[in-house]
C-alpha positions in Angstrom: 130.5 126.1 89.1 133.8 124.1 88.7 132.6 122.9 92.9 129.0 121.6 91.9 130.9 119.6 88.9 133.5 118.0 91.0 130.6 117.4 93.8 128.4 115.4 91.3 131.0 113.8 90.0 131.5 112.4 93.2 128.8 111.4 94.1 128.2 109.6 90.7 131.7 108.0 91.7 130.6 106.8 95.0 127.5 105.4 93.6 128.8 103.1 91.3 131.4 101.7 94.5 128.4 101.4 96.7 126.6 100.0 94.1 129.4 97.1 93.8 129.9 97.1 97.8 126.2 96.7 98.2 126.0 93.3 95.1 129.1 91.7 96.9 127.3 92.1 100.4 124.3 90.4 99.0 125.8 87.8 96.8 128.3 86.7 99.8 124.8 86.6 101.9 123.5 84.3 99.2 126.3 81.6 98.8 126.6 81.6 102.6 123.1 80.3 102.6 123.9 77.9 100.0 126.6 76.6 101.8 124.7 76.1 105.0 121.8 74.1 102.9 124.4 72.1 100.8 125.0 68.2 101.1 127.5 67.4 98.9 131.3 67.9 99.7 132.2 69.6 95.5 129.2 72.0 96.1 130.5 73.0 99.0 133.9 73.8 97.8 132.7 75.7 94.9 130.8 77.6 97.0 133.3 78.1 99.3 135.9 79.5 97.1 133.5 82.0 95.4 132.6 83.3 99.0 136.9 83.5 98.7 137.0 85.4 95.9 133.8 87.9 96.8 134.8 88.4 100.0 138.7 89.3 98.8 136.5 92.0 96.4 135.1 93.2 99.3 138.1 93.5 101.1 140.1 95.5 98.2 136.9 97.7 97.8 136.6 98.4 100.8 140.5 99.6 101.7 140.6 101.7 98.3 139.4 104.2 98.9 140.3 106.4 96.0 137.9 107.0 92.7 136.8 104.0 91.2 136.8 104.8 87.3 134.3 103.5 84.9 137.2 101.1 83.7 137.5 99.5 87.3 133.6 99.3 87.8 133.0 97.3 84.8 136.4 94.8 85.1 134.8 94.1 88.9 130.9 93.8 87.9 132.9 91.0 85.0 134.6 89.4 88.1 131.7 88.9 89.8 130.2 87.4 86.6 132.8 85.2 86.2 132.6 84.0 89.7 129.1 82.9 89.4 129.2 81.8 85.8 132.0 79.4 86.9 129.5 78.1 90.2 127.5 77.9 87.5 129.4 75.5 85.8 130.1 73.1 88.0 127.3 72.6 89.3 126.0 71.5 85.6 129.1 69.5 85.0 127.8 67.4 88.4 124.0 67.4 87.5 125.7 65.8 84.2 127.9 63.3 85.8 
């Protein structure tokens, strides 16, 4: 019994890193696109240095390969919040200016 716990376990782990692996993939896929389309020099850097920070996620996600606890999920899904929400600022402090 204690084998089918530590296999679900497991895979309930795994999930949750794929999970992230596959949202960083997609985002980074999405502000590369941005960048290609953008005309202004700021936008781009913003862009730019969140395609940084994803892809350095990425990058430590994908040479850890240990068990990502619940703890660790949640402080990189509030990363990648972060990331956007501050993309997300900038680009309203230049619609502003």
């Amino acid at each position: 019994m204690s084998k089918a716990i530590f296999w679900q376990y497991n895979e309930f782990v795994q999930s949750r890193k794929e999970k992230i692996v596959n949202m960083l993939i997609s985002e980074i896929i999405f502000l590369k696109t941005r960048v290609k389309r953008a005309n202004n020099k700021d936008e781009i850097s913003y862009l730019k240095n969140a395609l940084d920070k994803l892809d350095y996620l990425l990058n430590q996600l994908k040479n850890n390969s240990s068990d990502m606890p619940e703890g660790d999920f949640d402080k990189i899904i509030m990363i990648i919040y972060k990331i956007f929400k501050e993309i997300a600022d900038n680009f309203e402090g230049e619609i502003r200016d």
